[in-house]
Residue frames relative to the residue before (quaternion, step in Angstrom):
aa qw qx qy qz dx dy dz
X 1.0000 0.0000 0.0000 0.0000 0.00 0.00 0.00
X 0.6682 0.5063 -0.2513 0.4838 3.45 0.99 -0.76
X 0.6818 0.3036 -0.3914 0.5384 3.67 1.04 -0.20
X 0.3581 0.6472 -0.4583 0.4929 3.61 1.02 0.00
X 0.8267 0.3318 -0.2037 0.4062 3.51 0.08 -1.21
X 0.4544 0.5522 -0.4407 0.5426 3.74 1.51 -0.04
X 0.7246 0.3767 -0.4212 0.3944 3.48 0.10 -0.81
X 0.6542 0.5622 -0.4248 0.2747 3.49 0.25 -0.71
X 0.6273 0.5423 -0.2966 0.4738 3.01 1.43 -1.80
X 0.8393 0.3494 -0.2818 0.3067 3.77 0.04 -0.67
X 0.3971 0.6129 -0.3984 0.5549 3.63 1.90 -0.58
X 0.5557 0.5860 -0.3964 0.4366 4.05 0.83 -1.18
X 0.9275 0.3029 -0.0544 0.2120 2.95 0.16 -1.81
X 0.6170 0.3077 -0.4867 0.5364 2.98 1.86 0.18
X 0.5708 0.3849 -0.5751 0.4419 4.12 0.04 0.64
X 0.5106 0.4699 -0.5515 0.4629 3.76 0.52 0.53
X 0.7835 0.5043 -0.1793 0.3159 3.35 0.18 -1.27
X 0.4016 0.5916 -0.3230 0.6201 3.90 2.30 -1.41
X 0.7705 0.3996 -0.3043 0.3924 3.92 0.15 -1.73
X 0.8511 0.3048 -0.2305 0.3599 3.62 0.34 -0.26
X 0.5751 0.3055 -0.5491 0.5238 2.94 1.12 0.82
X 0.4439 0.6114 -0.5024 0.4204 3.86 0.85 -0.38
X 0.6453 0.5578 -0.1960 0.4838 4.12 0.83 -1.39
X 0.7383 0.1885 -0.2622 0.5921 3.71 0.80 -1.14
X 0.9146 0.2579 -0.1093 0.2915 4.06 0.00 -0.73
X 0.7468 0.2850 -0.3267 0.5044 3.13 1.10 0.23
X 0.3591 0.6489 -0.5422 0.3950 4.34 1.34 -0.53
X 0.7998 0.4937 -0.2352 0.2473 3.23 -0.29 -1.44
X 0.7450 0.3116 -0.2746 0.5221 3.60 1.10 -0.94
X 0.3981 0.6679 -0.3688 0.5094 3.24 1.61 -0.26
X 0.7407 0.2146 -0.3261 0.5467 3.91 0.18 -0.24
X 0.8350 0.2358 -0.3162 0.3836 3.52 -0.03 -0.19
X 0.0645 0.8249 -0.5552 0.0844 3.85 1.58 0.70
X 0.8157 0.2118 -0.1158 0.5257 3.74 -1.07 1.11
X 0.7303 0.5089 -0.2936 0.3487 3.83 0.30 -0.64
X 0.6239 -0.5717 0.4459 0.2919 3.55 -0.68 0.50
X 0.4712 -0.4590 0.5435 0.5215 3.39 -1.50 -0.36
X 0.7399 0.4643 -0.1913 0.4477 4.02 0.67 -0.88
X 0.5038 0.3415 -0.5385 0.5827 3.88 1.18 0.17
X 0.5346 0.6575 -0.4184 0.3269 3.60 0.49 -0.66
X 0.8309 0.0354 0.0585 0.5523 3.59 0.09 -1.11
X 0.4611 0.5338 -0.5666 0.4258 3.56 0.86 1.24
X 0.6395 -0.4157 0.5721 0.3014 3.76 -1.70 1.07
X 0.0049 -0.5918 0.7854 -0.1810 3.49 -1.30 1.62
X 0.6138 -0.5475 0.4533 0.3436 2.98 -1.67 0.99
X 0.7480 0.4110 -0.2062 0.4785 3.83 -1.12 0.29
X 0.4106 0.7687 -0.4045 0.2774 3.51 0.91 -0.08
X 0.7474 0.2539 -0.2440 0.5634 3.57 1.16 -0.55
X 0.0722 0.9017 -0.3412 0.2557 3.39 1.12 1.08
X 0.7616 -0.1731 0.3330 0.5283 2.70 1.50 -1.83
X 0.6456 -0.6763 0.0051 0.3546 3.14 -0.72 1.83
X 0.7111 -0.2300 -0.1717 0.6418 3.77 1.41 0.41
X 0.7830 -0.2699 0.4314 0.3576 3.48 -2.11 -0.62
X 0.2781 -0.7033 0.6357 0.1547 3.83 -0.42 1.26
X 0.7977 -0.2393 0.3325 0.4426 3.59 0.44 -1.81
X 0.1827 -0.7944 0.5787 0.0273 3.37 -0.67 0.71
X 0.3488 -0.8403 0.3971 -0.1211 3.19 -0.56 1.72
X 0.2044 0.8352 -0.5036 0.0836 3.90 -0.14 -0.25
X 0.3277 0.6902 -0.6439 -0.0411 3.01 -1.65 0.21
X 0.4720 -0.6955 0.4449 0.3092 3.83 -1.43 0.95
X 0.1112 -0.7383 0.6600 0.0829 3.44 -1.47 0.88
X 0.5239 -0.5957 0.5129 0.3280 3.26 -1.36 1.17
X 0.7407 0.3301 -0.3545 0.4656 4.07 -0.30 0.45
X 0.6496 -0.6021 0.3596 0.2936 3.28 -1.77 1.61
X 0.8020 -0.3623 0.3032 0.3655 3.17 -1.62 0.44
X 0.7175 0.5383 -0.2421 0.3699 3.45 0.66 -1.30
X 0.7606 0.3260 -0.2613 0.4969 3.50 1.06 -0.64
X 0.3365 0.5722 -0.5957 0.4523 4.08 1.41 0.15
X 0.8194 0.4738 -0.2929 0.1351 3.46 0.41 -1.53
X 0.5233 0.6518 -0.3289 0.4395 3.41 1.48 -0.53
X 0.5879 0.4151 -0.3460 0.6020 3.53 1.24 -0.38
X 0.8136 0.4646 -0.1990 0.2875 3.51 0.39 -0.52
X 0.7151 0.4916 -0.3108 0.3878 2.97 1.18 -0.59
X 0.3041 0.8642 -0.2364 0.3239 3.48 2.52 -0.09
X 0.6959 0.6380 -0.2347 0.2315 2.78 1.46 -1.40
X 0.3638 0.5643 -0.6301 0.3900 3.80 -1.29 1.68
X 0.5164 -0.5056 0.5220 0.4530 3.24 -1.45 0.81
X 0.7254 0.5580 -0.3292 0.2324 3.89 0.50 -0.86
X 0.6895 0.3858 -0.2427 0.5630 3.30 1.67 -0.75
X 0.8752 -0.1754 0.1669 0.4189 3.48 -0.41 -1.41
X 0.6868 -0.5567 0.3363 0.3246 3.31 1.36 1.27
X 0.3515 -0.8113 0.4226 0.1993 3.67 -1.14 0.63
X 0.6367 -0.6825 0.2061 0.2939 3.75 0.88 0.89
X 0.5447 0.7047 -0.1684 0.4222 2.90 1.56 0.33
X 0.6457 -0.4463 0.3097 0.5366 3.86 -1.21 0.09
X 0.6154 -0.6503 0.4385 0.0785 3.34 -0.73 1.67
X 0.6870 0.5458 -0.0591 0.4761 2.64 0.61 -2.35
X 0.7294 0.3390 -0.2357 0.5454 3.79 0.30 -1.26
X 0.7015 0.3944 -0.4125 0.4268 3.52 0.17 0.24
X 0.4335 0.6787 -0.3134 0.5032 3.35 1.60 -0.15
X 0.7290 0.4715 -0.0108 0.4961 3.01 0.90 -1.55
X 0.7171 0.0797 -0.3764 0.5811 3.46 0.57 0.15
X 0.8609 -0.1533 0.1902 0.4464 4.09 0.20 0.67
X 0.7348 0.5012 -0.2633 0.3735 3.46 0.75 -1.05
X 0.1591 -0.7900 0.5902 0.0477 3.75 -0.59 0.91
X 0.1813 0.7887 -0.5011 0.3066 3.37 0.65 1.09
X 0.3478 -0.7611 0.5376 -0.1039 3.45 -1.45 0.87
X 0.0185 -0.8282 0.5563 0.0651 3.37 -0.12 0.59
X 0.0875 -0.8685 0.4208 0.2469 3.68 -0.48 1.17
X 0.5587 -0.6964 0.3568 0.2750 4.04 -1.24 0.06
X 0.5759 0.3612 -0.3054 0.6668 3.59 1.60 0.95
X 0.4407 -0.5631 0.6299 0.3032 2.97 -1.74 -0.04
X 0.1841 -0.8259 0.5317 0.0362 2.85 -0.96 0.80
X 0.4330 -0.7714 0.3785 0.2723 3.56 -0.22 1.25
X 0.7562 0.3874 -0.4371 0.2949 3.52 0.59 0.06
X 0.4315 0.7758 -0.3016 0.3478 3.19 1.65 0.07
X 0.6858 0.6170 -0.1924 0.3345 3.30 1.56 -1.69
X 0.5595 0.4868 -0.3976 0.5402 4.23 1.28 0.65
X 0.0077 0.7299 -0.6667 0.1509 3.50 -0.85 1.38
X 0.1260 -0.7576 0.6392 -0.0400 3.17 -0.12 2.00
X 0.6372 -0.4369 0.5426 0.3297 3.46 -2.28 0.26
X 0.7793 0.4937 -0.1552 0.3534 3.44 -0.77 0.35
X 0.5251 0.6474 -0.3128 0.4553 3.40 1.90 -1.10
X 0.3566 -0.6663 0.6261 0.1922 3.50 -0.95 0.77
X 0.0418 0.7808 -0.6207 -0.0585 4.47 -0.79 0.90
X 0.4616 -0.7213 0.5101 0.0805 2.99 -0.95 1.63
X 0.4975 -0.6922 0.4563 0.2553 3.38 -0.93 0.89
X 0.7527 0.2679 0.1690 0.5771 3.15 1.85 -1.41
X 0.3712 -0.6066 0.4882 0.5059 4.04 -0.13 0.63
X 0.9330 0.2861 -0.0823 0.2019 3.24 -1.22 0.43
X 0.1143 0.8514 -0.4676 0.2083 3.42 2.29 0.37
X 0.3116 -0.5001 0.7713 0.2405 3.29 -1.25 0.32
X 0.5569 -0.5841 0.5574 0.1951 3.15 -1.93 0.96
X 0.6914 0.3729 -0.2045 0.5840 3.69 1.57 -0.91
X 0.2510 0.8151 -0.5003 0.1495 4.18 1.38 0.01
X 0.2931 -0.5456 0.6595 0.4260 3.10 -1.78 -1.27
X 0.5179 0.5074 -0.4701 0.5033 3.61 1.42 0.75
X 0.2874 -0.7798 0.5099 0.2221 3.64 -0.44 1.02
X 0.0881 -0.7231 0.6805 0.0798 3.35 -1.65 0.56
X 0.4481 -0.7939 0.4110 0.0024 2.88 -0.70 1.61
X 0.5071 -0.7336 0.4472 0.0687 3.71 -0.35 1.05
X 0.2702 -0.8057 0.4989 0.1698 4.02 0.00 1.21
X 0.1871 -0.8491 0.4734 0.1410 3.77 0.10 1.04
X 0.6927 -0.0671 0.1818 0.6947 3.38 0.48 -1.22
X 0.0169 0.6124 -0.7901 0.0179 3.30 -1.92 0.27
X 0.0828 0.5831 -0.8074 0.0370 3.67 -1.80 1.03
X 0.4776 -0.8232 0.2978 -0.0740 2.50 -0.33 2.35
X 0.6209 0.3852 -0.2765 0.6243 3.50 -0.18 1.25
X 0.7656 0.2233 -0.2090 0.5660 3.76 0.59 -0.91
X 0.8470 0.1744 0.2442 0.4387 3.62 0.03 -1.58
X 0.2248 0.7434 -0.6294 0.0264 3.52 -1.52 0.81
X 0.1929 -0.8140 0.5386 0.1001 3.99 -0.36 0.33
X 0.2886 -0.6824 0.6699 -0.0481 3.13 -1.19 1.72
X 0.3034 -0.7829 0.5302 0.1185 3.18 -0.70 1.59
X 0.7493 0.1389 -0.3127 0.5670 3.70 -1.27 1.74
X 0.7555 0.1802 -0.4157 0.4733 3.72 1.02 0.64
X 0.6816 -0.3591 0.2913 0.5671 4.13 0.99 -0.45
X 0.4918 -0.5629 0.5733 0.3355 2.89 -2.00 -0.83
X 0.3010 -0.6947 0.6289 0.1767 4.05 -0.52 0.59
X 0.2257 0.7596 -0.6089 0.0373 3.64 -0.53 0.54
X 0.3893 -0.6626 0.6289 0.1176 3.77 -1.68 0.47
X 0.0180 -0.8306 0.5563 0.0171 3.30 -1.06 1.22
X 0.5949 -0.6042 0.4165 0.3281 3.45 -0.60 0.23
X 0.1945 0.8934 -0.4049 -0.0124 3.63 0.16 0.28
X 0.6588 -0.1353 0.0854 0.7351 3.57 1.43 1.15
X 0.6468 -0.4884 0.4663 0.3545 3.19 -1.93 0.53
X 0.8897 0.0857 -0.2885 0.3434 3.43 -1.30 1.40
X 0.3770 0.7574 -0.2328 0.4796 3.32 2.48 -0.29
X 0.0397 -0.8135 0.5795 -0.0269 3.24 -1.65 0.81
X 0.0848 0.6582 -0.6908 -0.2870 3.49 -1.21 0.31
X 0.3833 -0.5538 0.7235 0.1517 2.77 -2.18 0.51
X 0.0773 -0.6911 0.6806 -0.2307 3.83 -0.40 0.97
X 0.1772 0.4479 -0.8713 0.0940 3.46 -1.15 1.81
X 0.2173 -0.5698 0.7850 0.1092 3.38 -2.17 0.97
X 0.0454 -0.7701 0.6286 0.0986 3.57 -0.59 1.15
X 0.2513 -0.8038 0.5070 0.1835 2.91 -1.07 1.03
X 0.6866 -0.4803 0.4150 0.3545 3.76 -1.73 0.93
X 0.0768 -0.7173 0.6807 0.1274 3.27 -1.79 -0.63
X 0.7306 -0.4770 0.2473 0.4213 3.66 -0.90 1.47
X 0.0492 0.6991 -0.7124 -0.0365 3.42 -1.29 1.06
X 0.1777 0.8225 -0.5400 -0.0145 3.44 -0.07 1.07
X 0.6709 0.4627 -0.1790 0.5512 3.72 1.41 0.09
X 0.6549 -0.5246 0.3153 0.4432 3.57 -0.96 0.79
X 0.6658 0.5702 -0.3308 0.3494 3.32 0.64 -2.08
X 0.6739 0.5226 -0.2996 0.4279 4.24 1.08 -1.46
X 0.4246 0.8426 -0.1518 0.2943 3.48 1.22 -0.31
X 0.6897 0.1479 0.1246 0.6979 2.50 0.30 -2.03
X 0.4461 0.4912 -0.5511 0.5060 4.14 0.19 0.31
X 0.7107 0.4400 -0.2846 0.4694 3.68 0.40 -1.40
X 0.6297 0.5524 -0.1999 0.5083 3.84 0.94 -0.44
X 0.6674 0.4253 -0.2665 0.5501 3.31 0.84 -0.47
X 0.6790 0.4748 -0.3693 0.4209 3.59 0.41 -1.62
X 0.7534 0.5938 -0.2771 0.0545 3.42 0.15 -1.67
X 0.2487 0.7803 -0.2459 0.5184 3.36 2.19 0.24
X 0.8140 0.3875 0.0634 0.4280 2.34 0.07 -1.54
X 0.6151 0.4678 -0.3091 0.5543 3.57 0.74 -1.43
X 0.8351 0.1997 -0.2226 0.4617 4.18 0.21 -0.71
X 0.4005 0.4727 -0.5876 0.5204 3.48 0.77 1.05
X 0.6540 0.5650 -0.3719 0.3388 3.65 0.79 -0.86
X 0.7265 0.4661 -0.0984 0.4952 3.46 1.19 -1.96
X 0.2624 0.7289 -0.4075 0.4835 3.25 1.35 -0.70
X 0.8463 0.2595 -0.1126 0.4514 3.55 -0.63 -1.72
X 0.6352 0.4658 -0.4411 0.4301 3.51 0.64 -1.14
X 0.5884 0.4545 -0.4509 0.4938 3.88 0.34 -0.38
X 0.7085 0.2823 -0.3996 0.5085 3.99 -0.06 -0.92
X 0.6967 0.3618 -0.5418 0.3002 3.59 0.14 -0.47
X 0.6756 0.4097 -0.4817 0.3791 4.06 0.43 -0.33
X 0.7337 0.4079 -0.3991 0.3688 3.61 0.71 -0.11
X 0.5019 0.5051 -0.4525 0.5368 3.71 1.28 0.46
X 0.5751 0.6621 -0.2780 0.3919 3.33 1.04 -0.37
X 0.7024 0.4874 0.0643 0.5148 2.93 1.04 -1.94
X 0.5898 0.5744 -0.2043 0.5295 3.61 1.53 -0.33
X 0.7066 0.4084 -0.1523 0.5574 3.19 1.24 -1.87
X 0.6269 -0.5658 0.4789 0.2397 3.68 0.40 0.02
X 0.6799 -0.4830 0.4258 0.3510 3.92 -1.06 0.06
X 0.8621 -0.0843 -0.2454 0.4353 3.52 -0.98 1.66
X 0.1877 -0.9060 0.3710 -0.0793 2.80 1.10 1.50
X 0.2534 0.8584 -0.3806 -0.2327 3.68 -0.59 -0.05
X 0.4827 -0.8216 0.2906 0.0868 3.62 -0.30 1.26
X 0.0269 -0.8096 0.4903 0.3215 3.88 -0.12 0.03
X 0.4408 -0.7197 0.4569 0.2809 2.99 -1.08 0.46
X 0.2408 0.8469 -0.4050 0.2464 3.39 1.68 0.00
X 0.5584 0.4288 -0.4267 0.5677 4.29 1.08 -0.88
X 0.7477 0.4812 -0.3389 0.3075 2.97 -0.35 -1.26
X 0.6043 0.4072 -0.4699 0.4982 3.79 0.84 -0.83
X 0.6469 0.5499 -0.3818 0.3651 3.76 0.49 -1.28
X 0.6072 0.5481 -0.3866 0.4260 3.47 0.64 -0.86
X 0.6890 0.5940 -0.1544 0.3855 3.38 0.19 -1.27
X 0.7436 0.4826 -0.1701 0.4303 3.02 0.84 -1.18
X 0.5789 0.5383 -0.2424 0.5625 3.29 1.51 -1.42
X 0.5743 0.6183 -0.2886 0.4524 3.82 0.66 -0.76
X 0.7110 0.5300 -0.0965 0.4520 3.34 0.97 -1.46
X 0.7221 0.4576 -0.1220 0.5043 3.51 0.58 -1.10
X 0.6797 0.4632 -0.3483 0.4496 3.17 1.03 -0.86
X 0.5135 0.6119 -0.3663 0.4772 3.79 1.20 -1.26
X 0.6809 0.5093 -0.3127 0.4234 4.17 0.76 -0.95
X 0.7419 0.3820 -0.3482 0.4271 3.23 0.96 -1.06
X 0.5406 0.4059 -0.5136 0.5284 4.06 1.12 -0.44
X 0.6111 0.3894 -0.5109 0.4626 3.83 -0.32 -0.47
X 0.8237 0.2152 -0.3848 0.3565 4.02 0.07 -0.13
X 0.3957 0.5923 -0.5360 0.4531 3.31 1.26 0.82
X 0.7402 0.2883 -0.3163 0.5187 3.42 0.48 -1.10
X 0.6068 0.3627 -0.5608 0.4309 3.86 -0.27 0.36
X 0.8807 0.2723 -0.1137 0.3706 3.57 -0.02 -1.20
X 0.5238 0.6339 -0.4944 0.2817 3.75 1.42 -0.13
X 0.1897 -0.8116 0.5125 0.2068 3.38 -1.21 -0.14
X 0.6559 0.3774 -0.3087 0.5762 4.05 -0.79 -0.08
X 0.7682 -0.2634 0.3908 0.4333 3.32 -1.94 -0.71
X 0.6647 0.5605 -0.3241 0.3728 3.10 0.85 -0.58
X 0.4395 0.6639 -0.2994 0.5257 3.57 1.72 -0.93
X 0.8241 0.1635 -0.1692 0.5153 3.90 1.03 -0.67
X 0.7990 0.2867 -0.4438 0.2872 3.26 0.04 0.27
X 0.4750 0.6745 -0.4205 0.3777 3.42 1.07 -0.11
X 0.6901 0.3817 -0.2878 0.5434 3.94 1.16 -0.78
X 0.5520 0.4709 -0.4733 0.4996 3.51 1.36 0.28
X 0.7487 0.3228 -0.3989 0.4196 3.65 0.52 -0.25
X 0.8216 0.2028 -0.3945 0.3581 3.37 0.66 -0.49
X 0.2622 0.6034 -0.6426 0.3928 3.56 0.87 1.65
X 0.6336 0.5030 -0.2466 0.5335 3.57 0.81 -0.69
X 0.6378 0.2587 -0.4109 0.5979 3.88 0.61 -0.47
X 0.7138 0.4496 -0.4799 0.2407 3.35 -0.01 -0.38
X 0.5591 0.5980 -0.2589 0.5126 3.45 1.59 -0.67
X 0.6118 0.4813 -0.2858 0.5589 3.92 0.85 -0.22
X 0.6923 0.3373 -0.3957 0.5004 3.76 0.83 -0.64
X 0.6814 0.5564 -0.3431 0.3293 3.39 0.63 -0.88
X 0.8215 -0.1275 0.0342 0.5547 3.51 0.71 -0.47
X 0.4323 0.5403 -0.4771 0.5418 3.18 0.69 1.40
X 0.8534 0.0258 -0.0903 0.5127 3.54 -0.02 -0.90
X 0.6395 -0.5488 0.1827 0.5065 4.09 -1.04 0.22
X 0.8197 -0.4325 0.3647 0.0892 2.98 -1.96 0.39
X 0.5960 0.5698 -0.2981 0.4809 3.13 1.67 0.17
X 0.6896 -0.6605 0.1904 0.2277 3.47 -1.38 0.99
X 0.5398 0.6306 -0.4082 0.3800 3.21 1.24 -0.45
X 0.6968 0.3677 -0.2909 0.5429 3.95 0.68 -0.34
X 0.5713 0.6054 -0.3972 0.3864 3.90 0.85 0.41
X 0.6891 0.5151 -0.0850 0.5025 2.49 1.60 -1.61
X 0.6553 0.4650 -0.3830 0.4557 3.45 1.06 -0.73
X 0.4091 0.6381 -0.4286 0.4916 3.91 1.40 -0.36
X 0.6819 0.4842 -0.3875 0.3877 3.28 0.15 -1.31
X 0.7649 0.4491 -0.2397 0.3946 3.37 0.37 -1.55
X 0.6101 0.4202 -0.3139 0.5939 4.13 1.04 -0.40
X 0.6818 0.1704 -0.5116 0.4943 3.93 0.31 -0.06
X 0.5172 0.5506 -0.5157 0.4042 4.25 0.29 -0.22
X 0.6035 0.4653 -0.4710 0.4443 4.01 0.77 -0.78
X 0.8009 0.4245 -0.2670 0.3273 3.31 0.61 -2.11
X 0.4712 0.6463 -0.4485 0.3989 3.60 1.24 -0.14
X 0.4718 0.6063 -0.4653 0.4397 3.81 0.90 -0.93
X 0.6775 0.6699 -0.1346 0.2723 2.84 0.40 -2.37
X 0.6512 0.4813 -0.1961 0.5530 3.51 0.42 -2.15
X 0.7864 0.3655 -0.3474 0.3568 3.95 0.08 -1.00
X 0.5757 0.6148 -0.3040 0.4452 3.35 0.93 -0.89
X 0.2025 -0.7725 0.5989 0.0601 3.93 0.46 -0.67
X 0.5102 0.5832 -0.5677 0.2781 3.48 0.59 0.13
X 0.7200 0.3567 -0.2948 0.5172 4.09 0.46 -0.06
């Protein structure tokens, strides 16, 4: 019973300590990853879409406007997939695909077109399909209950990519804390979908990608979470607590703080496996 009550006390104290610094130092750059001060608080098509602004996203690609869009305008599980972790959409339900060309029947985004999240959403599901509001073709189009995707110019052969995603009524605890939970998650997802169209859009036509980061990433991400979860059960002394408090916090900074790529996952891994030695031992 007494080692029972250690875990709680330190499991407590590191997801108090991850949540408030995630809330004070990392939310904020977290919604507006990549975006200016002026993409930020500039009018985008679709803006009165919805009851306010969630987040406003961005990032520059080395290739002209015209060729971002052919990758972009692809975007549906039905057409050319959303650029993103495959695998994690796999994993929570979503059988989605992401393809490695353009594909010429993809490249028309009418008003009115219904985009599945998933091949085969039901209109009455718990997979959402997302409603084509407006589109001025070439720059910009908005998917009602996810944002607006738009293309700027940003110098000769230069792009921005700019998704504003847009929020949705929290007038009740339960909408709240749902909106609190997803948003992690939701910009780990978009996050990638943005680098994947601008590696795309960089690499030229019939691209081919490895998924090989992304597994590393993950993985490094993964392993580390095991080794803090066997600190707090099995650590011991002072050391038993503060060591899963710091490398709850490093692990929170790689994960959606700095980029997506394996070499900083992996080095996690290796710093929570040392401090694990450490954390079991108790000698500090």
């Amino acid at each position: 019973m007494r080692k029972l009550g250690r875990i709680i006390v330190v499991a407590a104290l590191v997801v108090g300590v991850t949540a408030a610094c995630y809330r004070l130092f990392i939310y904020g750059d977290m919604m507006r990853w990549g975006a200016s001060d002026g993409e930020v608080v500039a009018a985008m098509l679709g803006d009165d879409a919805a009851p306010f602004i969630s987040s406003t996203r961005a990032v520059s690609i080395d290739a002209p406007r015209e060729t971002v869009w052919k990758w972009l305008v692809q975007l549906g599980a039905d057409r050319g997939g959303f650029y993103s972790y495959t695998f994690l959409e796999r994993l929570l339900g979503y059988e989605n695909g992401n393809v490695a060309e353009i594909v010429p029947e993809f490249q028309r985004m009418r008003v009115g077109r219904l985009v599945p999240s998933t091949p085969g959403a039901a209109p009455d599901g718990n997979k959402p399909r997302w409603p084509v509001l407006a589109v001025d073709p070439g720059r910009c189009f908005v998917f009602g209950g996810w944002g607006a995707f738009s293309l700027n110019d940003d110098g000769p052969g230069r792009t921005r990519l700019i998704v504003r995603t847009h929020g949705w009524p929290l007038d009740t605890v339960a909408t709240k804390a749902g909106y609190a939970g997803v948003m992690p998650l939701h910009f780990i997802m978009e996050r990638r979908m943005l680098l994947g169209i601008k590696a795309r859009a960089e690499a030229g036509p019939d691209v081919r990608l490895s998924p090989l980061p992304d597994y590393l990433w993950l993985a490094g991400l993964a392993v580390s979470l095991l080794g803090i979860l066997f600190m707090i059960v099995a650590g011991r002394g002072v050391s038993g607590v503060i060591l899963p408090m710091l490398c709850g916090l490093a692990w929170l900074w790689v994960c959606l703080a700095f980029e997506p790529v394996p070499i900083y996952a992996l080095s996690l891994t290796v710093v929570v496996a040392a401090c694990s030695v450490f954390a079991r031992k108790g000698r500090y």
